[in-house]
C-alpha positions in Angstrom: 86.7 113.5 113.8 88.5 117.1 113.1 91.9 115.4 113.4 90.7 112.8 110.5 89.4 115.3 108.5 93.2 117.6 109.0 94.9 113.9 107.8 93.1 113.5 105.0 93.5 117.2 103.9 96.9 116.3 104.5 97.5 113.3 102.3 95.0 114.8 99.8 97.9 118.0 99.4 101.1 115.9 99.8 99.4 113.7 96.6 98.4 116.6 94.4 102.0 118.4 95.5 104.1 115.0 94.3 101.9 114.5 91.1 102.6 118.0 90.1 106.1 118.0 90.9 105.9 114.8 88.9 105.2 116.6 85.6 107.6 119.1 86.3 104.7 122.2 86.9 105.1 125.6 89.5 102.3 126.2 91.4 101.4 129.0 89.1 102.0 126.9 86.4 99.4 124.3 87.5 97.2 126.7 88.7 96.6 128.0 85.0 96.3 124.5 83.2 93.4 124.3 86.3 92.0 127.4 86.0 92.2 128.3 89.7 94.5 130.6 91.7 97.9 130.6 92.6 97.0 130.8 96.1 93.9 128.0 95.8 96.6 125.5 94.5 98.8 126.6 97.8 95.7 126.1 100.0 95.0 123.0 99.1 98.8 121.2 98.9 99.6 122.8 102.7 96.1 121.3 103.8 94.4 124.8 104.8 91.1 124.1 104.0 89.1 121.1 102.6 88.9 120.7 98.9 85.9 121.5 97.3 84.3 119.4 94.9 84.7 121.7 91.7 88.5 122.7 92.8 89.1 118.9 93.5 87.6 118.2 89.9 89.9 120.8 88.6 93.2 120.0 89.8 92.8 116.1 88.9 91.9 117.3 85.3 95.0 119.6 85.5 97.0 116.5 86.7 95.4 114.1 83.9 93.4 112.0 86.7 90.7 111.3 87.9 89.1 111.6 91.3 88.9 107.8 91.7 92.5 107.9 91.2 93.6 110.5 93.3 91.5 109.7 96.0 92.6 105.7 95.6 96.2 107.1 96.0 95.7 109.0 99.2 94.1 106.1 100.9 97.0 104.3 100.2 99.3 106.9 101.5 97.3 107.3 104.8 97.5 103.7 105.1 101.3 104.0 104.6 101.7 107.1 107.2 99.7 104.9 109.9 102.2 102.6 109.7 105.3 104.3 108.9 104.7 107.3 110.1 104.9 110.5 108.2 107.2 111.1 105.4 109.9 113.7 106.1 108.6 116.0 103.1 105.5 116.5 104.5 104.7 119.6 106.1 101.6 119.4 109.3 99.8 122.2 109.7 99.8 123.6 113.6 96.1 122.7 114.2 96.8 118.9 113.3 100.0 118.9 115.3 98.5 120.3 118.0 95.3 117.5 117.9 97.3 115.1 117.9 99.5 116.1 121.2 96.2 116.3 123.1 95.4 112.9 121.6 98.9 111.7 122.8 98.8 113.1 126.4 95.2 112.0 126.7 96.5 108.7 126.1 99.4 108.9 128.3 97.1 109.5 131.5 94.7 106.4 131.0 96.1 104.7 133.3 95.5 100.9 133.4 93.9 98.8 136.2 96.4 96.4 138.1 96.2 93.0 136.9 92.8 91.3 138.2 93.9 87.9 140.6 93.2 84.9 138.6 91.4 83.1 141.7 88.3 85.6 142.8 84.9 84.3 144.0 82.2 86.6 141.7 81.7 89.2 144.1 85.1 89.9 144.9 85.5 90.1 141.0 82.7 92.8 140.7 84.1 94.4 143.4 87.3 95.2 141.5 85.6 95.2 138.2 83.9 98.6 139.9 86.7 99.9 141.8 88.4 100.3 138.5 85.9 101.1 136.3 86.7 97.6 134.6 85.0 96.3 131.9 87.1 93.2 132.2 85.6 90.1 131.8 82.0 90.8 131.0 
């Protein structure tokens, strides 16, 4: 669940850091058309913290959106890094990075059950079903 949240933070930053470079705005720039810090508008497009409603509000009405939008365009652009994988650009904070290497060693020690013979009387199947912690087939 953490490591969802951190991608969605993610995406929700990379969007609101290409729509302002879109219209051509510095950080300090946007950050006074949204009456919010300098270092809020940093915050948020490097995914340090979770947007909060109000800020969220804020920024979309500084970018001309609205939430529906923004938050239409970053399901879209998860969607696009789950299968493509993460644009160059985009910058992942440590805690995500670091997540997602447990996730990915995790994954690399499951280790799979051999193959379970095609021709097995039932109780030599349960028999292998529970030496391997197999689910197979139930």
């Amino acid at each position: 669940m953490e490591a969802e949240m951190a991608f969605h933070q993610l995406a929700v930053g990379w969007c609101l850091k290409r729509r302002r470079l879109e219209q051509g705005l510095s950080q300090e720039a946007f950050a006074l058309r949204c009456h919010v810090s300098r270092a809020e508008v940093q915050h948020e497009e490097h995914a340090r913290h979770g947007l909060r409603d109000t800020t969220r509000l804020c920024l979309c009405l500084g970018l001309g959106i609205t939430e529906l939008e923004l938050m239409a365009e970053v399901g879209r652009v998860k969607s696009e890094w789950a299968i493509h994988g993460l644009p160059a650009d985009v910058e992942m904070p440590q805690t995500l990075a670091a997540t997602l290497m447990a996730i990915s060693d995790a994954m690399k020690a499951e280790t799979t059950p051999p193959p379970c013979p095609s021709a097995m009387t039932p109780a030599l199947l349960f028999a292998w079903m529970r030496a391997f912690g197999s689910t197979q087939g139930r």
